[in-house]
C-alpha positions as CSV (number, residue, x, y, z in Angstrom):
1,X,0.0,0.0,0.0
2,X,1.5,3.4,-1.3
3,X,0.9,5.9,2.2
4,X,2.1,8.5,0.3
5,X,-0.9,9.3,-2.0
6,X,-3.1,9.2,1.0
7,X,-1.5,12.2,2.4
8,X,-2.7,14.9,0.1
9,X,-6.2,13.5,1.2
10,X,-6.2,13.2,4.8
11,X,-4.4,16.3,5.0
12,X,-7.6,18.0,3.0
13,X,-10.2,16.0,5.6
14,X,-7.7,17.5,8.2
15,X,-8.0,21.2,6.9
16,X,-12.2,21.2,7.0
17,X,-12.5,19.8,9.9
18,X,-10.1,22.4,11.3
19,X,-12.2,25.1,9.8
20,X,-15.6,23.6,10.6
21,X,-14.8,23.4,14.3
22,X,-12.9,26.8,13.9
23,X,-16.2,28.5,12.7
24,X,-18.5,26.6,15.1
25,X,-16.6,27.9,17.8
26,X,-16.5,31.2,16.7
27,X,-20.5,31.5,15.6
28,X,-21.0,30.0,19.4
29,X,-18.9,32.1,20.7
30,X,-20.8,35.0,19.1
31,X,-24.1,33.9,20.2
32,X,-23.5,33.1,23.9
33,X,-21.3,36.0,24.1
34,X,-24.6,38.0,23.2
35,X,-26.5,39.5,26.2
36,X,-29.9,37.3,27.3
37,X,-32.8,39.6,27.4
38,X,-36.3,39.6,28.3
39,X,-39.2,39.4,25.7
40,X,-41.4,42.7,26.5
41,X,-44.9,42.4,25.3
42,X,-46.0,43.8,21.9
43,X,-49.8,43.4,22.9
44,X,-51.7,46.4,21.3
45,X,-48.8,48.2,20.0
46,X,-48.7,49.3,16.3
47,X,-46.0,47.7,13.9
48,X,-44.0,51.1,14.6
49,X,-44.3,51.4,18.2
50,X,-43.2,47.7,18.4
51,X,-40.3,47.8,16.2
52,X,-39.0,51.1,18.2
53,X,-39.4,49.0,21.7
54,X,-37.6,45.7,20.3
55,X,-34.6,47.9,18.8
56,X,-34.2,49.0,22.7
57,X,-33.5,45.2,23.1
58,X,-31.4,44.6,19.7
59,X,-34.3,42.0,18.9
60,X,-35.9,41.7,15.7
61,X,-39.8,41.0,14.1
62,X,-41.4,40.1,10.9
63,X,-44.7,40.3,10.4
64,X,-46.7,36.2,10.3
65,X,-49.9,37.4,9.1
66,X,-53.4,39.4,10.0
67,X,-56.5,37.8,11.6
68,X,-60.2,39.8,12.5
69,X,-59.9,40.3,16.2
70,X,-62.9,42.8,17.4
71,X,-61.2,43.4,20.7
72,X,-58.3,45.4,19.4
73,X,-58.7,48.1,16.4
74,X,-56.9,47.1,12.8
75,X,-53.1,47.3,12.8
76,X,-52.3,46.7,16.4
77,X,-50.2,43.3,17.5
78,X,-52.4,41.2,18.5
79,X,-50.4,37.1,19.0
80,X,-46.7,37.3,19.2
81,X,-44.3,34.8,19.4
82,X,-41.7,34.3,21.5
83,X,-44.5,35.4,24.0
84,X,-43.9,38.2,26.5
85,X,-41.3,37.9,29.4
86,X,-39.3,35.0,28.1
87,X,-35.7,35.4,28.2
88,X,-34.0,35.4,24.3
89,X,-30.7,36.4,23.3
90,X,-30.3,39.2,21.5
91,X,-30.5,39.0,17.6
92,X,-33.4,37.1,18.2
93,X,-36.6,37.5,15.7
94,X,-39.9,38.0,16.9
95,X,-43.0,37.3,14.7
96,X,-46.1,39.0,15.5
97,X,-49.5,38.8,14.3
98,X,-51.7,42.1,13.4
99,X,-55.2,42.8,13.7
100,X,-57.9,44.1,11.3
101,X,-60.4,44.8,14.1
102,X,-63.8,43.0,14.3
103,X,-64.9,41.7,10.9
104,X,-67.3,43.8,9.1
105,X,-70.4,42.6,7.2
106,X,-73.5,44.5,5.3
107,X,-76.8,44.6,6.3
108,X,-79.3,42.2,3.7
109,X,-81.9,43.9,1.5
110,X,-84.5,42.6,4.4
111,X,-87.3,45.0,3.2
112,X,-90.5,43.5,1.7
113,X,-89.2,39.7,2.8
114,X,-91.7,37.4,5.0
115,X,-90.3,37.6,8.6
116,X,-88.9,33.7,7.8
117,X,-87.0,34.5,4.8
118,X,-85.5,37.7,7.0
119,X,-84.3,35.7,9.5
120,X,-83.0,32.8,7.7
121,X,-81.2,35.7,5.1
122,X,-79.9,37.3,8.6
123,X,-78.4,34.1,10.0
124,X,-76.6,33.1,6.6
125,X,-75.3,36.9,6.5
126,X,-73.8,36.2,9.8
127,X,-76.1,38.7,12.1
128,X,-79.1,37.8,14.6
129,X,-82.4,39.3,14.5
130,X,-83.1,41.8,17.4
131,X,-86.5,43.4,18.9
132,X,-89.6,43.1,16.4
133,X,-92.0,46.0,16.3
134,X,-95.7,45.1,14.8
135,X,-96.9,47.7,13.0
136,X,-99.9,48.1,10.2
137,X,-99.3,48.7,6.5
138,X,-100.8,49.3,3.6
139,X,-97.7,48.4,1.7
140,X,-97.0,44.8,3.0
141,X,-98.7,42.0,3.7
142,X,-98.8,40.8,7.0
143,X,-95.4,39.4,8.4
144,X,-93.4,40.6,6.0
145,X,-90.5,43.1,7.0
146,X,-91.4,46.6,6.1
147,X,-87.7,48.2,7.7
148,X,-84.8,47.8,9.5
149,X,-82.5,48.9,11.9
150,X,-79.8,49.4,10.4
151,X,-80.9,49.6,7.3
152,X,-80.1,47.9,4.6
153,X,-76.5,48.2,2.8
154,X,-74.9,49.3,6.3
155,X,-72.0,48.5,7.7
156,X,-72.3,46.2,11.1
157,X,-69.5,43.9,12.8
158,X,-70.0,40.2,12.4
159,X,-72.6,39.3,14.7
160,X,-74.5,42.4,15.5
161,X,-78.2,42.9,15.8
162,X,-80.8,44.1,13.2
163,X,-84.2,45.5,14.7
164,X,-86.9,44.8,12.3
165,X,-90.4,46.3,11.8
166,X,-93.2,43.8,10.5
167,X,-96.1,44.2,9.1
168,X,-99.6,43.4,10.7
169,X,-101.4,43.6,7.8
170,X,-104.2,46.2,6.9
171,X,-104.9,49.0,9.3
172,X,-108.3,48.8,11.4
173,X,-111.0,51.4,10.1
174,X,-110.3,53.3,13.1
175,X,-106.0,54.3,12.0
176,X,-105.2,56.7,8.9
177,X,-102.1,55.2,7.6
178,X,-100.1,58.0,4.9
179,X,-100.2,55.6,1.5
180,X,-97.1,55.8,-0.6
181,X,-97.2,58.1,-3.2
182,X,-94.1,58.0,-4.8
183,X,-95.8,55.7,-7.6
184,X,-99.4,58.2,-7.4
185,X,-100.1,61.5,-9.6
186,X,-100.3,65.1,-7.6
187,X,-104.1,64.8,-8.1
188,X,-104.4,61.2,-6.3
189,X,-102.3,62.9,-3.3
190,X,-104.4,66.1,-3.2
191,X,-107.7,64.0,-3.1
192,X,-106.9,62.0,0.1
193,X,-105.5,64.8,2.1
194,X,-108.6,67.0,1.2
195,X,-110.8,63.6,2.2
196,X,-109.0,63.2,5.5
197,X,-108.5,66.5,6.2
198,X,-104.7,66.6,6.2
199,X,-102.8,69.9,5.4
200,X,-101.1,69.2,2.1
201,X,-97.7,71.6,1.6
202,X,-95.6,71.4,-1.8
203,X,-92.4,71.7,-2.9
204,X,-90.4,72.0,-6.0
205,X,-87.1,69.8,-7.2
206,X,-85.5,69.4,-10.5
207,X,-85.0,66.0,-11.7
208,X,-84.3,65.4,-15.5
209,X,-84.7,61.3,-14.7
210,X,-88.2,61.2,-14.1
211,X,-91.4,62.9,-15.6
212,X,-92.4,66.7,-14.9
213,X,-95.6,66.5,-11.7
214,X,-94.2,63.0,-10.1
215,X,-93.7,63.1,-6.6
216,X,-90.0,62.9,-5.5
217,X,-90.4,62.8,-1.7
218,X,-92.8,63.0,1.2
219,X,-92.8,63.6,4.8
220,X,-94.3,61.6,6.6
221,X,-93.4,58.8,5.0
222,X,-95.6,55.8,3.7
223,X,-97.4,54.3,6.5
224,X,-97.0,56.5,8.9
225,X,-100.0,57.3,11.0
226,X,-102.2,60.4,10.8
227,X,-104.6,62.1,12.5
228,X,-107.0,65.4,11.0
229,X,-105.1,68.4,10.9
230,X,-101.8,66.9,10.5
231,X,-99.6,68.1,7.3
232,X,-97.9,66.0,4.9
233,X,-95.4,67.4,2.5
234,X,-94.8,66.5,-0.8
235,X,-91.6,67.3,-3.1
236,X,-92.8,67.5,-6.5
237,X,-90.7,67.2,-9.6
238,X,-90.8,70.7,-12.0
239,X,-88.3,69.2,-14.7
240,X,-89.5,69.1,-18.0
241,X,-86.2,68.0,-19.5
242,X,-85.6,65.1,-21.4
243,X,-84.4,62.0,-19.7
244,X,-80.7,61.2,-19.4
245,X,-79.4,64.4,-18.6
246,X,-77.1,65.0,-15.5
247,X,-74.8,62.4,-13.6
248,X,-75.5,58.7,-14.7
249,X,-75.1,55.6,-12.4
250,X,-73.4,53.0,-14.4
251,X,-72.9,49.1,-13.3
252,X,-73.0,46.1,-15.0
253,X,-74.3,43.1,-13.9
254,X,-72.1,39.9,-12.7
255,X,-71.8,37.1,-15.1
256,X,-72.9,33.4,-13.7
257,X,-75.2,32.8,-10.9
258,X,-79.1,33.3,-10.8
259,X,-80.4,33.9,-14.1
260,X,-82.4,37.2,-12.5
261,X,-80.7,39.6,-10.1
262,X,-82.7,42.0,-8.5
263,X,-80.6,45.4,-8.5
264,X,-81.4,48.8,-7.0
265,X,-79.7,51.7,-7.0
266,X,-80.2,54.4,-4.5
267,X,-79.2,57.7,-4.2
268,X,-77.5,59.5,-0.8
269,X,-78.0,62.9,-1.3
270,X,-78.3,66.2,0.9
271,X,-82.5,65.6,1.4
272,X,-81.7,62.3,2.3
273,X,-81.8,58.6,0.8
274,X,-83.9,57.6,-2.2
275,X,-84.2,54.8,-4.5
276,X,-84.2,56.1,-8.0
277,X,-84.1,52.2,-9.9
278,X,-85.3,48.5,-9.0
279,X,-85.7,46.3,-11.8
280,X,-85.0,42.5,-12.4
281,X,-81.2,42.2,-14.7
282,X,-79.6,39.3,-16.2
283,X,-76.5,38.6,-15.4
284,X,-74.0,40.6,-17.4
285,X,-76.3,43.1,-18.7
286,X,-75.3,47.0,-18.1
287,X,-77.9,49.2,-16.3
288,X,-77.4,53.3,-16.9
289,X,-79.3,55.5,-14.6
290,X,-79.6,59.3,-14.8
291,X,-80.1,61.2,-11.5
292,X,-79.9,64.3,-10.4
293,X,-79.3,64.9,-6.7
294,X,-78.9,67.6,-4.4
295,X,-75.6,68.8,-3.7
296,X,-72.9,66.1,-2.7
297,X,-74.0,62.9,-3.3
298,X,-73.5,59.4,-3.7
299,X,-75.0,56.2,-5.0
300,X,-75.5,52.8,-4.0
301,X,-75.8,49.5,-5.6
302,X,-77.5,46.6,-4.5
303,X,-77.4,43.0,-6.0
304,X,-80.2,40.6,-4.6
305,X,-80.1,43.2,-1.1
306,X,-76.5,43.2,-0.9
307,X,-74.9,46.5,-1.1
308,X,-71.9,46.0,-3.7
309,X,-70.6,49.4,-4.9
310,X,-71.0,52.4,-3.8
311,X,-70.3,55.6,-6.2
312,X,-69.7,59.3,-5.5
313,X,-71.6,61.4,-7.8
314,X,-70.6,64.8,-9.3
């Protein structure tokens, strides 16, 4: 056996196991020569305000992810790991997880629903159905959902409660109920307060989208009781412009699903909230609305009473 070819070798395997224990000495040496120091707790501190207190203790973080956490507002730490108080050498990382506060849902499109289908659509959108007022109507039929509270399209945390106001069916002979008359001529509207002896007060608005003498608005509104004397105001439209001037509301329709979606559009405006469409689209079709509110403004869309855009308006 020739010894001597061998040497180059096992002087090689000699050499890296020299430098491997060489630089395992010195990274440990490194490491326990750095200072042990205690973990402080990140709980409810922004992503800033913990970085600026772990530099204090030359320890690190990364961010591990978000999760909906309603006891602490979005952006705040709200797991972290290593956990508070235990000792770490310094270098170390911490990971942390932020919050996005409590989740946030939208209200259903409840109105005109039986009191079943409300409650089942509630329960699905993840929210439970509060106190139920009774009231008559001479819109809905009995036990079907005339409002709510909040109403539809708002913003609520997972969970929350929605009041709801159901309908008893037909007034007795004895209550004066005010009927709707956004879908009635002036002449209609004049004619029952003049029978029930209700002071009727007018006003004017311009609105381009529907036709010159509808009726815009009224206070009260529909199915509100009344009594003789009371006064009812109606905003009449003076516009005898064409259609389709002023600020459209554009959105087109989903494709897939239901083969019918109901869609709605209402507009947010300075005299208050108004639906201006509701109409039955097929999926993928393109709806274009003229309106014309009142000062800033803003418009809503709901899909099958879920609120899914929401547009500012010039």
């Amino acid at each position: 056996m020739n010894v001597r070819k061998w040497v180059p070798y096992l002087l090689a395997v000699v050499a890296v196991m020299i430098l491997y224990y060489s630089f395992d000495w010195a990274v440990g040496a490194v490491i326990h020569n750095r200072q042990v120091v205690t973990v402080p707790d990140l709980t409810g501190k922004t992503i800033s305000e913990a970085l600026n207190i772990l530099s204090a203790q030359h320890l690190a973080l990364t961010k591990d992810g978000e999760q909906f956490d309603k006891s602490f507002p979005a952006g705040v730490v709200v797991r972290q790991n290593p956990v508070r108080a235990m000792s770490v050498r310094e270098g170390r990382i911490v990971h942390v997880t932020l919050s996005q506060g409590g989740e946030t849902l939208f209200v259903p499109d409840l109105v005109g629903q039986p009191l079943r289908n409300a409650q089942t659509a509630l329960q699905n959108a993840g929210l439970s159905i509060g106190e139920m007022d009774h009231r008559p109507s001479l819109r809905f039929d009995k036990d079907q959902v005339m409002s709510t509270d909040p109403p539809s399209g708002a913003t609520v945390s997972k969970n929350a409660i929605v009041n709801v106001v159901v309908s008893d069916g037909s007034p007795a002979a004895d209550i004066l109920l005010v009927p709707d008359f956004s879908a009635k001529a002036l002449p209609d509207a004049q004619a029952w307060a003049t029978e029930h002896q209700i002071t009727l007060t007018q006003r004017e608005e311009n609105d381009p989208a529907r036709p010159s003498g509808a009726i815009l608005q009224q206070a009260p509104t529909a199915d509100t009781p009344m009594r003789a004397g009371d006064e009812l105001t109606l905003v009449v439209n003076n516009s005898a412009s064409a259609p389709g001037q002023g600020p459209h509301v554009h959105y087109q329709i989903p494709l897939g699903g239901d083969t019918g979606k109901d869609v709605r559009v209402v507009v947010v405006d300075a005299t208050g909230e108004h639906q201006v469409f509701r109409s039955p689209q097929a999926p993928g079709s393109l709806i274009d609305v003229p309106v014309q509110p009142q000062g800033r403004a803003r418009a809503r869309i709901f899909v099958n009473g879920v609120m899914v855009q929401e547009q500012s308006l010039p």
